[in-house]
N, C-alpha and C positions, 0 to 999 in steps of 0.2 A: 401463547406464541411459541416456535418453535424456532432455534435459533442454531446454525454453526456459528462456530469461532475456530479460527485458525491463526498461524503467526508466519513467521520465519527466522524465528526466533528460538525456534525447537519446543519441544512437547514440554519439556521442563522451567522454559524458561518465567520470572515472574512473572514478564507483564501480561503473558497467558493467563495467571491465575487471578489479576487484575478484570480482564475481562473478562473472566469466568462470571468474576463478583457482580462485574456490569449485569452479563447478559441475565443472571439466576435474576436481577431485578427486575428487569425488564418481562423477562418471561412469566413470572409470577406464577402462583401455587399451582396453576394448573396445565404449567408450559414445561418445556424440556430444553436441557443446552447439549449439544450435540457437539463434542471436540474432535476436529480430525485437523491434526498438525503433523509438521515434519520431526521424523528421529532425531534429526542433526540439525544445527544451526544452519539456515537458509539466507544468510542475509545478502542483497548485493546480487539475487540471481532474478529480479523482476518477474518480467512475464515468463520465465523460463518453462518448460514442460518436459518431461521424461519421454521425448519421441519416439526412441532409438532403443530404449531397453527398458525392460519391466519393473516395476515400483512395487516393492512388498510394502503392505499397512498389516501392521499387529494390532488385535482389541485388546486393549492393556483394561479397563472396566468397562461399564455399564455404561453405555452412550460415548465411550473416548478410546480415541484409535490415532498410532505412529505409524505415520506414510515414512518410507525411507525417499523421499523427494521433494518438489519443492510447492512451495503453499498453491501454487495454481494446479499441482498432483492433488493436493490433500482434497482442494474444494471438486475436482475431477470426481474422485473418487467417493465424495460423500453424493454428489448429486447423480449418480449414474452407477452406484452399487451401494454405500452403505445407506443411505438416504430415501432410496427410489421409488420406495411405496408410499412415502409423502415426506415431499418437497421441505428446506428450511422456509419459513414467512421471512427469514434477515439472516442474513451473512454478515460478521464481524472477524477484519482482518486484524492484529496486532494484541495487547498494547505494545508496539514496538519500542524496544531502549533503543532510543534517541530519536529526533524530528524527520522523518519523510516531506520536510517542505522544499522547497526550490528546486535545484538539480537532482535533487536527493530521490525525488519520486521516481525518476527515469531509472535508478537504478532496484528502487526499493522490491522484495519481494513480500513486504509486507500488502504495498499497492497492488502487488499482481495477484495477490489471491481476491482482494476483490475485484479487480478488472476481469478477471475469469468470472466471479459466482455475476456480475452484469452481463457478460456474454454468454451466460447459462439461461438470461431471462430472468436472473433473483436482485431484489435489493440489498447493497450491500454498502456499508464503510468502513474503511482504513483507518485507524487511530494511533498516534506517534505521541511518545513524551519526550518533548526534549530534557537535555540535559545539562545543566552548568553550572556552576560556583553556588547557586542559592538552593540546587535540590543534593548536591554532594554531599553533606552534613544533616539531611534528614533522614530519619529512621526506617520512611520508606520514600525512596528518588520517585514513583508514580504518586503520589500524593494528588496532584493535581488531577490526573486521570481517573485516578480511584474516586473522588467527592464528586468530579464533574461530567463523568462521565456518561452515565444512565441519562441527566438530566439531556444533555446535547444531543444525545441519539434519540430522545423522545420529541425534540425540539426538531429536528428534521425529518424524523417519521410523519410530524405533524403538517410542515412547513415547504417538505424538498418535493423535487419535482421527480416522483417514480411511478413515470408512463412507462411503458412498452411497447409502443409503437411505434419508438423513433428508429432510425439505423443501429445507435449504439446507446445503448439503456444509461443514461448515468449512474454515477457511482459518487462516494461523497468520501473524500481526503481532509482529516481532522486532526492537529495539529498543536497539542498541548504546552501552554507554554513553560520554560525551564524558574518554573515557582512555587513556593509551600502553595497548598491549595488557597489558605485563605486570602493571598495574594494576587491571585488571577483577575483581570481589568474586566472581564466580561466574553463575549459572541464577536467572532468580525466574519463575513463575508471577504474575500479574497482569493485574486487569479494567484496562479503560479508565479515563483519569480525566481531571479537566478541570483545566486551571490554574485560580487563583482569580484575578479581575477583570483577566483578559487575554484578550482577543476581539479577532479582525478589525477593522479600521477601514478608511478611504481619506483621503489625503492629496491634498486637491483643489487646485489649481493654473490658472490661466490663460496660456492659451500667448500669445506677441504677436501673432498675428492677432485676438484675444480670444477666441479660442475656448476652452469650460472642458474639463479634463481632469482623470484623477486617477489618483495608481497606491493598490494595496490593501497595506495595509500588515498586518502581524504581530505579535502582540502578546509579550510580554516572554517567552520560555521561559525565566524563570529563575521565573517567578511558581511559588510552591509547590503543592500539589495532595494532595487527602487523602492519606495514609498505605498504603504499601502495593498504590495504581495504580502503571501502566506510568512516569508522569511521576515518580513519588518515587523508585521501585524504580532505576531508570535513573539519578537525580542520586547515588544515595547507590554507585553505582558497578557494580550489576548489569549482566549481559543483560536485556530485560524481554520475556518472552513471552508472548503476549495470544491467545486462541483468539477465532474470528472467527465472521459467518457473514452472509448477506447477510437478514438479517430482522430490520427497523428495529420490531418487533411488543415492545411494552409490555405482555410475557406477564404479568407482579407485580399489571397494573391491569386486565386483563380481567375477570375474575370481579365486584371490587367495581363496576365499568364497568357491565357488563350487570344486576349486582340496582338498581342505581343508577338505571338506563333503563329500570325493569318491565319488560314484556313487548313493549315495542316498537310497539304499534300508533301510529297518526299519526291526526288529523282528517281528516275527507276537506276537502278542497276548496271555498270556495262555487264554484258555477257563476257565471259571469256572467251579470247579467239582458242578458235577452233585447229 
């Protein structure tokens, strides 16, 4: 099997070197892992893409290369130059420090590099460890991800639905939870879900030249979240996997939308006097 892995996390960061260990098992003795990540830490920039100005990638070794951009550049850039005489078989985005579950995903750039390698037409998944009071005192915080990892991704290789015929190819959001490995409760299947009264903010600040600034702050990930989402599934000591797809379409409110709008026509126009 031939595999990328990317992060946003930066080229350095562990839980790259986490999925390294994933994907080298997965690919097996006669497979190849193919790293193309960002220079810099990308966290927090989503689907972002380098529109506007040119993205340098250095080949640092033999199959692994630093985009200075962001993980939806790195996967660009592996399947449409370093990649493009044959395709990866799986795209693996993360292992991100800390959970991409609930509102987290919207902002994640760990998600947006797979939401790009699915809008490339390749199968891909996201994988997050969370983090909290029981993995802070272990010797390695992915623990969990590290033991359980290969196994999940072989479990949905096996199990997930990767047609390509749809409008927008799913993708698969996995969701480690904050525990020594051997403590993990098992597999859940689970939608998105949001924490309750915890959102983004910014913590604004003046620097001494008076100039104002601010960094973005994060809101509580202990806040709880209905029942049964990625956020609950994941505290109560699951894996939580989340099928994905890049179509932000409010399928539920179409229909009563459109009897709601009649038939659409508009006013014309006055003209202006003449």
């Amino acid at each position: 099997m031939r595999i990328l892995i990317t992060n946003d996390d930066g080229i350095n960061a562990p839980g790259l070197e986490v999925l390294h260990q994933i994907a080298t098992e997965l690919a097996g003795p006669g497979g190849e892992v193919w790293t193309v990540a960002p220079a810099f830490e990308q966290s927090g920039v989503g689907h972002c893409i380098s529109y506007s100005h040119p993205t340098m990638v250095a080949r640092l070794d033999e199959r692994r290369y630093a985009a200075e951009g962001s993980p939806a550049d790195c996967v660009l850039a592996a399947v449409h130059d370093l990649m493009a005489d044959a395709l990866p078989d799986l795209v693996l985005s993360g292992v991100n420090r800390g959970n991409n579950a609930g509102e987290n995903a919207m902002y994640s750039g760990t998600i947006g590099g797979a939401m790009e390698a699915a809008l490339q037409g390749l199968p891909a998944i996201a994988l997050s460890q969370y983090l909290g009071p029981l993995t802070a005192d272990l010797a390695d915080p992915f623990e969990a991800s590290r033991a359980h990892g290969a196994t999940v991704i072989r479990r949905l290789l096996d199990h997930g639905d990767w047609t390509s015929d749809a409008d927008f190819r799913l993708f698969y959001n996995v969701n480690f939870p904050p525990l020594p490995a051997a403590r993990v409760q098992g597999l859940r299947v689970a939608p998105q879900g949001q924490r309750q009264g915890s959102r983004f903010g910014v913590m604004p600040y003046t620097a001494p030249n008076g100039r104002r600034f601010m960094w973005v702050a994060g809101g509580s990930q202990q806040a709880p979240a209905r029942p049964g989402t990625d956020v609950a599934v994941a505290m109560e000591g699951h894996v939580a996997v989340t099928p994905m797809r890049a179509d932000l379409t409010c399928h539920a409110s179409l229909q009563d939308l459109a009897q709601a709008l009649g038939d659409g026509t508009l006013p014309q126009p006055r003209r202006a006097a003449e």
